[in-house]
C-alpha positions as CSV (number, residue, x, y, z in Angstrom):
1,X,21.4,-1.4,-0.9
2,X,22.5,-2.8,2.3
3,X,20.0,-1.7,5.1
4,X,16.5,-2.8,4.1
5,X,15.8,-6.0,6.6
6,X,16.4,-3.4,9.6
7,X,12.9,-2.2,9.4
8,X,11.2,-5.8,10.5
9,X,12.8,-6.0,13.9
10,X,12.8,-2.3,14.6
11,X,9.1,-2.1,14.1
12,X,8.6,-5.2,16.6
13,X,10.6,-3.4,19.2
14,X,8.9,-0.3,19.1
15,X,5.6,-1.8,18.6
16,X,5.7,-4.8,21.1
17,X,3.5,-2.9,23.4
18,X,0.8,-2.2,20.8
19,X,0.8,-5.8,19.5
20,X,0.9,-7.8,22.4
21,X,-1.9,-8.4,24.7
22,X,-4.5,-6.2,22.3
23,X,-7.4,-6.7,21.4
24,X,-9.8,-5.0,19.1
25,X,-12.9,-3.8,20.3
26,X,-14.9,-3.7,17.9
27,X,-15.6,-6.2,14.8
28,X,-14.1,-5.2,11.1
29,X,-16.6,-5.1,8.8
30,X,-16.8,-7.8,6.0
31,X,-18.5,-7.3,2.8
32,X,-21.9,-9.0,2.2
33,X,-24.5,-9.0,0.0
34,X,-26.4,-6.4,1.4
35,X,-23.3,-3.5,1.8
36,X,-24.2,-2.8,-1.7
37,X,-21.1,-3.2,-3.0
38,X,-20.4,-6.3,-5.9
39,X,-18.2,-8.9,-4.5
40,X,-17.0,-9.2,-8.7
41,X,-15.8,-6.0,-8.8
42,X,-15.1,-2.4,-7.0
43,X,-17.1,0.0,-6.7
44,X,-17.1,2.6,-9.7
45,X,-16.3,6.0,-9.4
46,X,-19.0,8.1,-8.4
47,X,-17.9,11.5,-7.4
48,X,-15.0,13.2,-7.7
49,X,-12.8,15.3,-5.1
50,X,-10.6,17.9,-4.3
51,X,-7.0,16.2,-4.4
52,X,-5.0,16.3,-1.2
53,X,-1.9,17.4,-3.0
54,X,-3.1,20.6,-3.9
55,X,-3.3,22.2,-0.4
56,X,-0.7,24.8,0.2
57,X,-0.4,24.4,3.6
58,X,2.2,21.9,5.1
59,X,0.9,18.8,7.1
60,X,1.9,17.3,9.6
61,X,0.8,13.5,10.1
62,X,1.5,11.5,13.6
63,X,1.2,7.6,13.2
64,X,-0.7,6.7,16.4
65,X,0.3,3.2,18.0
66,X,-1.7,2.0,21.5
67,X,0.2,2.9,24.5
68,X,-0.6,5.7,26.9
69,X,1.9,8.4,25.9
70,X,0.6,8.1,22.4
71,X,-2.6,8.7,23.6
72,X,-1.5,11.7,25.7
73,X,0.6,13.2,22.9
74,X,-2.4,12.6,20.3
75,X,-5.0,14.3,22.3
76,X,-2.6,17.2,24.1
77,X,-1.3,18.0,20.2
78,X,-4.5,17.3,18.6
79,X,-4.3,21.0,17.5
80,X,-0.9,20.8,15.6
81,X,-1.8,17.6,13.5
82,X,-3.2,18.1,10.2
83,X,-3.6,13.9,10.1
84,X,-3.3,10.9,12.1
85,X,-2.9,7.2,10.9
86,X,-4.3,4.6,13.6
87,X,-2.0,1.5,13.6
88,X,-4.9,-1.1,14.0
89,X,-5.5,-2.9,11.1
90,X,-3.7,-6.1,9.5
91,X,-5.5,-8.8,7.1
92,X,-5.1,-12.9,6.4
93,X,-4.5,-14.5,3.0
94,X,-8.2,-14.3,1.8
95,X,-8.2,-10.8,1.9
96,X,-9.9,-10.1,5.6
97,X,-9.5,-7.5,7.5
98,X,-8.7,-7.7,11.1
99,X,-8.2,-5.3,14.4
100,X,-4.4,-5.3,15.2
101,X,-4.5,-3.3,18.0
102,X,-7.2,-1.5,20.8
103,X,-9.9,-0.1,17.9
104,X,-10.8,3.1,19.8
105,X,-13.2,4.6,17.4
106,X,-13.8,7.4,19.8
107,X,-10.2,8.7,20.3
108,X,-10.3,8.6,16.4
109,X,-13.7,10.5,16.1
110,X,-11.7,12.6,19.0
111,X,-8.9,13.3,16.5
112,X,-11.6,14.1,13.9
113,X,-13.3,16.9,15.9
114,X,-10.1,18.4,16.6
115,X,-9.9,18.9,13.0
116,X,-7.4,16.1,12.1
117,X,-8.2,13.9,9.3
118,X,-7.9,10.4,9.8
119,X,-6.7,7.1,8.0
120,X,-7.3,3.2,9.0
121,X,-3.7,2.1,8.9
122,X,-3.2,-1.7,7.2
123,X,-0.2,-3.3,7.9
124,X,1.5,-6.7,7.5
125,X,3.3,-7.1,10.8
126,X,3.2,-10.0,13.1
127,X,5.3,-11.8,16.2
128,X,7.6,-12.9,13.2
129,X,7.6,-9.1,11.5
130,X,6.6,-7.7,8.1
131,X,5.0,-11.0,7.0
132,X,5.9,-11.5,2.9
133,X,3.9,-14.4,2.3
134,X,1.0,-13.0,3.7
135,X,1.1,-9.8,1.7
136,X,1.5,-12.3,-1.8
137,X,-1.4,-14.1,-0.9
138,X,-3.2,-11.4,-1.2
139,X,-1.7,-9.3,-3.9
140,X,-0.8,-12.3,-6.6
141,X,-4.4,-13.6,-6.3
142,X,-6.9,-11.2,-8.1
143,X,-10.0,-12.5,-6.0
144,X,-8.2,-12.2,-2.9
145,X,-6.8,-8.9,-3.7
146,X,-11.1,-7.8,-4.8
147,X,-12.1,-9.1,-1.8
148,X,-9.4,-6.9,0.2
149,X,-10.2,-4.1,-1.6
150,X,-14.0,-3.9,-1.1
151,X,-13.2,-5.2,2.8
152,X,-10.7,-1.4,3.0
153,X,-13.5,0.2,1.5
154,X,-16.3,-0.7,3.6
155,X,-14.3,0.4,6.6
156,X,-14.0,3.7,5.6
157,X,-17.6,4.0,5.1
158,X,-18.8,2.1,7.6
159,X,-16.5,3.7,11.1
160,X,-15.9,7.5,8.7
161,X,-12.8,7.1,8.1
162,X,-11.0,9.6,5.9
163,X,-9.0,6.9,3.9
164,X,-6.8,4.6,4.2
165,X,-3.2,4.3,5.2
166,X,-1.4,1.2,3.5
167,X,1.7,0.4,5.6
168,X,2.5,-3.1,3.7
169,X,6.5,-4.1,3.7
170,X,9.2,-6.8,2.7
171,X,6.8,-7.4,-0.3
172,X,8.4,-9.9,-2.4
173,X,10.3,-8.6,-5.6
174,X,8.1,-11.0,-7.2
175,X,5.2,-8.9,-6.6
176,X,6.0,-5.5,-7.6
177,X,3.5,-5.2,-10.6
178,X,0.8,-7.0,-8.0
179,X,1.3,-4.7,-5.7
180,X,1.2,-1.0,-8.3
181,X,-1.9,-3.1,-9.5
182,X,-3.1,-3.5,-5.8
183,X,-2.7,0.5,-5.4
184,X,-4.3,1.5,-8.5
185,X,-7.5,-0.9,-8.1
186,X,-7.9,0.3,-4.4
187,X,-7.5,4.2,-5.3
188,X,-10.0,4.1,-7.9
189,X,-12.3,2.1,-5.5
190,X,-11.8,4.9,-2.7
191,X,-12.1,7.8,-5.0
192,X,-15.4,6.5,-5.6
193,X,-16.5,7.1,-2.3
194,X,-14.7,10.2,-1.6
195,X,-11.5,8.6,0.8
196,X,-8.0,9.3,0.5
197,X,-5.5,6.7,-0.2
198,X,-2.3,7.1,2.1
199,X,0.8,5.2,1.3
200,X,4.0,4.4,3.2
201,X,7.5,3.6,1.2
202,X,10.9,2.6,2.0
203,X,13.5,5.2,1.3
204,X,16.3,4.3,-1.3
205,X,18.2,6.5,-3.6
206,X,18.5,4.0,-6.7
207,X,16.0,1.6,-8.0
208,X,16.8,-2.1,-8.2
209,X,13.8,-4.4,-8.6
210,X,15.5,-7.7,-7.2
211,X,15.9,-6.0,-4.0
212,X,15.1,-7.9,-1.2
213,X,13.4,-5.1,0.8
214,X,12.9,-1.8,-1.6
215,X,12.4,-3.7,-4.8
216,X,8.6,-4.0,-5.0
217,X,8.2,-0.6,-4.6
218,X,8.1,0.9,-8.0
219,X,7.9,5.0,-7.2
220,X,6.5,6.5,-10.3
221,X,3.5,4.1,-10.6
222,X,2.7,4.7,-6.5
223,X,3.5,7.9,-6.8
224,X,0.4,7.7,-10.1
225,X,-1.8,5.8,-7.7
226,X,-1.6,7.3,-4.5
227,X,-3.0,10.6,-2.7
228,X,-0.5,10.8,-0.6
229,X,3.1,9.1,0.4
230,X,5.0,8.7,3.1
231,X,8.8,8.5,2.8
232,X,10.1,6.6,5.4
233,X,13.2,8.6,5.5
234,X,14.9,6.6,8.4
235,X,16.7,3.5,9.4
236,X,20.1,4.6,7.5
237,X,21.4,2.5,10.1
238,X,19.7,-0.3,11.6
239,X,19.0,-3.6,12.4
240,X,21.7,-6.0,10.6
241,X,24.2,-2.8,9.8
242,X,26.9,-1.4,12.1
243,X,26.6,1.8,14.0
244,X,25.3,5.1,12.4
245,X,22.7,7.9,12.3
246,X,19.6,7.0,11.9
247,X,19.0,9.4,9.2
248,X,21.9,11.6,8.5
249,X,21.6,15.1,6.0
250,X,23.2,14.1,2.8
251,X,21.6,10.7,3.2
252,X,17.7,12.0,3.4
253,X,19.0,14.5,0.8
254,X,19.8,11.4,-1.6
255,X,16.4,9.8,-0.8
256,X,14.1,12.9,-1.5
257,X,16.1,14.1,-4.4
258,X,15.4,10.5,-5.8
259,X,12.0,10.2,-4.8
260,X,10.9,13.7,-6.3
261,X,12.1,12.7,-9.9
262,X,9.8,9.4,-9.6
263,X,6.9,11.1,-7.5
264,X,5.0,14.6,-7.6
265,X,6.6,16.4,-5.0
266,X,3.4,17.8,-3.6
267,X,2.1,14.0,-2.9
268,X,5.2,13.3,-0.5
269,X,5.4,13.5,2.9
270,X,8.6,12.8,4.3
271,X,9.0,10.5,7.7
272,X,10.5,11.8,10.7
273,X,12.2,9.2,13.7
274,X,11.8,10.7,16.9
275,X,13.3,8.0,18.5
276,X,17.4,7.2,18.9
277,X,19.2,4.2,18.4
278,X,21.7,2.4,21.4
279,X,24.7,0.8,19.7
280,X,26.8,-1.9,22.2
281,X,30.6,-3.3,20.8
282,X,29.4,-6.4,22.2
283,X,26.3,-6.7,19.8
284,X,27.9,-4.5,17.1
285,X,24.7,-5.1,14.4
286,X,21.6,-4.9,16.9
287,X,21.1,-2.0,18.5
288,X,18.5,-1.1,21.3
289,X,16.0,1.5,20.4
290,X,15.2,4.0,22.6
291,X,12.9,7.4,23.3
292,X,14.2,10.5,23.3
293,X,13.2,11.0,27.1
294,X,14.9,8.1,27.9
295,X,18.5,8.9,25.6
296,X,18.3,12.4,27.6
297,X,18.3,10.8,30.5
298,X,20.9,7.9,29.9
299,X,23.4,10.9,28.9
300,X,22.5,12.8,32.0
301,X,23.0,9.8,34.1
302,X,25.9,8.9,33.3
303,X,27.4,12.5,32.5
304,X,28.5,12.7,29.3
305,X,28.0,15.6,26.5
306,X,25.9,14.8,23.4
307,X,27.8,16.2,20.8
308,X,26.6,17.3,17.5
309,X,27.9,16.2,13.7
310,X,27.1,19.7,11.8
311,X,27.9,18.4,8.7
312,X,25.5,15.4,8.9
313,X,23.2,17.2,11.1
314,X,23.4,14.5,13.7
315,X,23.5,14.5,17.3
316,X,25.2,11.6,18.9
317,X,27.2,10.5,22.4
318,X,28.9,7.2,23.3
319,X,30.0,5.7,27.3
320,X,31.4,2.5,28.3
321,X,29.9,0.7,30.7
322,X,32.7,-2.0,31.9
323,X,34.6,-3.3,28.9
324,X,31.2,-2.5,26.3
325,X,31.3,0.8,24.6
326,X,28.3,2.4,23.8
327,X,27.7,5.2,20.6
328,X,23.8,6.7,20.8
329,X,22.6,8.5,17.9
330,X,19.5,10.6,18.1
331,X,16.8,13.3,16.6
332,X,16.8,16.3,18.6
333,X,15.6,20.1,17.5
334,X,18.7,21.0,15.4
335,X,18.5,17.5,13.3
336,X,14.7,18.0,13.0
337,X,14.9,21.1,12.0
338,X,17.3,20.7,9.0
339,X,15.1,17.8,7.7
340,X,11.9,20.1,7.6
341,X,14.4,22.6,6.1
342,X,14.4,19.9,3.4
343,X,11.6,19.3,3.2
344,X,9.8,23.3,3.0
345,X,12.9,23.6,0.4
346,X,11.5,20.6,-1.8
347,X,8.0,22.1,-1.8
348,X,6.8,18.7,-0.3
349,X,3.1,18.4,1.3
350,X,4.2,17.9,4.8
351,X,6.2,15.5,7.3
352,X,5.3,12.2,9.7
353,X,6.3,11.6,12.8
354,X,7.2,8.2,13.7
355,X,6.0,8.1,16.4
356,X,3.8,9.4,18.6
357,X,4.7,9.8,22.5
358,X,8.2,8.6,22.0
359,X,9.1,12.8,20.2
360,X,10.9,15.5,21.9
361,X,8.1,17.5,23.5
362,X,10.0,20.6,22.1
363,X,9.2,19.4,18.6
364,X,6.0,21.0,18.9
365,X,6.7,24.2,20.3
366,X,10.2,24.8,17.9
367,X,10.1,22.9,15.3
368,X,7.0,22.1,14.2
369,X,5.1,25.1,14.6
370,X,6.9,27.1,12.3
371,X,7.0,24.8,9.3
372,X,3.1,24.6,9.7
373,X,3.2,28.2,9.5
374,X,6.1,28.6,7.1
């Protein structure tokens, strides 16, 4: 596989503005002795509940970063998302947990009384991007990996969250029976106290355990642990590879048709970019990343038709700006549209957008609405 290292620098430059310059407003709790939970082991199961797989309806999940079209788009679509994962949390070595980002817990309590479930979203990023190390500390040291586990669960319960959303990447190869062990411990522990456990996956369409970026991920035993996971069907073309769609048709096809013979069909929820990818001749394996508001409006600029691959289901233009040749590939209504096509053909539990306030406002009004009705 060729494409995985893309995802590290991608999600720094989309996610600069949420990272840099925040801070959480309110403390994460830590366990203690009086949380009444044992610091030796997690909790045991104490009630069981309904499954989040066996709804029949489709959902739709937005991953919420800070900035102020987020917000706007969160709180103006409140009423077309089923669920929404905050992207505030991250953790150190000891198992920790830490704000990553402006802790609103009213705009999340917001979400809730619109009638959106929400998920704590833990993640491994930092100035450097998905940080490996980090994630081994934790995960290869059973204490540490008790002591993060108990720390997730006591967030839920303390600030009502629904679950929790694990967004943890480049885990080393190394650690890819740590990490199905990680999943398994912290789904029993938040079963136990009624949360959902929401996991995020690179896409690939084989399975090779030595790879540098996908190879942790072992499907089948996530797909046993998890409630829920997300597919993150994107970044075909990247960061490190030359110029492409960012998730073509026949590629996403490959990925789901993969993922569906390792996972139960009604725990996956397939990711969908919103954004579009800038490709320059003169930096031919770096692209700049874009919003769709702002691709529309480099096309309009300058004049120039965005043309549409049928076959791939991918809408793309190119310019040249002085001796530099430029080829754009986006996500517009048609591409989206095929790709919940897929995904209502598949019989998965529902699609992601990545992310919110960077979409096509039509999404909600064409696209969207009638696979949450479909």
């Amino acid at each position: 596989m060729k494409r995985y290292l893309t995802l590290i620098i991608i999600s720094i430059l989309i996610l600069c503005q949420t990272l840099i310059g925040c801070a959480g407003s309110k403390n994460v709790p830590q366990i203690s002795s009086s949380s009444g939970v044992r610091k030796d082991q997690p909790p045991k199961a104490e009630a069981s509940r309904q499954e989040t797989s066996n709804s029949s309806n489709h959902v739709v999940l937005g991953f919420y970063t800070d900035s102020q079209r987020a917000k706007e788009s969160l709180v103006k679509e409140i009423n077309n998302l089923d669920e929404v994962a905050f992207f505030w949390y991250t953790f150190d070595g000891s198992g920790i947990v830490k704000p990553a980002g402006n802790v609103n817990l009213n705009l999340k309590e917001r979400a809730q009384k619109g009638g959106a479930k929400v998920y704590a979203l833990i993640h491994n990023l930092d100035a450097n991007g998905f940080n490996s190390q980090l994630a081994h500390q934790v995960l290869a040291n059973k204490a540490n990996r008790l002591k993060f586990i108990n720390n997730l669960v006591l967030l839920t319960t303390k600030d009502n969250w629904d679950g929790i959303a694990i967004d943890i990447e480049k885990i080393l190869a190394a650690d890819r029976k740590n990490y199905s062990a990680f999943l398994d411990e912290l789904h029993t522990s938040l079963k136990a106290k009624n949360k959902i456990l929401n996991v995020s996956i690179p896409a690939k369409y084989q399975d090779n355990p030595n790879d540098l970026w996908s190879g942790a991920f072992d499907y089948a035993t996530i797909g046993r642990a998890a409630d829920q996971v997300v597919l993150m069907t994107y970044e075909e073309h990247g960061i490190g590879t030359t110029q492409g769609p960012i998730a073509s048709q026949g590629w996403v096809n490959r990925v789901v048709d993969f993922a569906i013979g390792k996972i139960p069909n009604e725990k996956i929820i397939m990711g969908l970019p919103v954004y579009a990818s800038d490709w320059a001749s003169n930096r031919p394996t770096i692209p700049s990343y874009l919003t769709y508001d702002k691709a529309i409006s480099l096309a309009k600029k300058l004049n120039v038709n965005i043309l549409y691959d049928k076959y791939q289901q991918v809408p793309h233009f190119a310019y040249t700006i002085g001796n530099v040749r430029h080829e754009v590939y986006l996500e517009d209504v048609r591409s989206l549209t095929a790709k919940l096509g897929l995904a209502q053909k598949s019989q998965l539990h529902g699609v992601a957008i990545w992310r919110l306030g960077i979409e096509d406002p039509t999404l909600w009004t064409e696209v969207l609405k009638k696979y949450s009705s479909g």
